[in-house]
N, C-alpha and C positions, 0 to 999 in steps of 0.2 A: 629611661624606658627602653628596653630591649623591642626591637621586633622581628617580626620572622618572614621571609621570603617564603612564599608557597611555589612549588613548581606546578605548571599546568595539567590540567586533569585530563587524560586523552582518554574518551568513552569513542566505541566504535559497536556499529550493528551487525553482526554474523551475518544473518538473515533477515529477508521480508516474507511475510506471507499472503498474497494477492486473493480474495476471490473474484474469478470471474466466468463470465456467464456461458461461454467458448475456450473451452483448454485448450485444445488444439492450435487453436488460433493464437489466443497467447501465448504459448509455448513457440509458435515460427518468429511472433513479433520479438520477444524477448531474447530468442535466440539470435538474430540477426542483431541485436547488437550489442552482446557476447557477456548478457548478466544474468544466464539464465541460473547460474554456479549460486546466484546470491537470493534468486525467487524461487517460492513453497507458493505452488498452485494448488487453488481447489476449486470445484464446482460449488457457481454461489445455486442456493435456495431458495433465493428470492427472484419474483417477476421481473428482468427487464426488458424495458424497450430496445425496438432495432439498431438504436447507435450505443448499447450496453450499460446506461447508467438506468438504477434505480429509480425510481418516482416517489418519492414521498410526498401524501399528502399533506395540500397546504395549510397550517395551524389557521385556525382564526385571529381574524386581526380584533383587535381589542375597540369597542366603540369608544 
């Protein structure tokens, strides 16, 4: 029975695309430390809170 060596698959990410709730802001953060070449900013849509994360409401817990 013959078999075959596979060589390893190298996948890599061009890009990310962030949104967040302060461009500006993210734009000096990411710039300082020097991957801004690799992040696509946008303004998020959604409401957040003053330390920038989303809220989702909490599901119901099941009785």
């Amino acid at each position: 029975m013959a078999t075959t060596a596979s060589a390893p698959v190298t996948t890599s990410v061009a890009a990310v695309t962030l949104e967040v709730a302060d461009l500006e802001a993210a734009r000096r953060f990411h710039s300082a430390f020097g991957v801004e070449a690799y992040l696509h900013l946008r303004a998020s849509q959604e409401h957040c809170d003053p330390d920038g994360f989303v809220r989702e409401a909490a599901a119901p817990t099941p009785s």
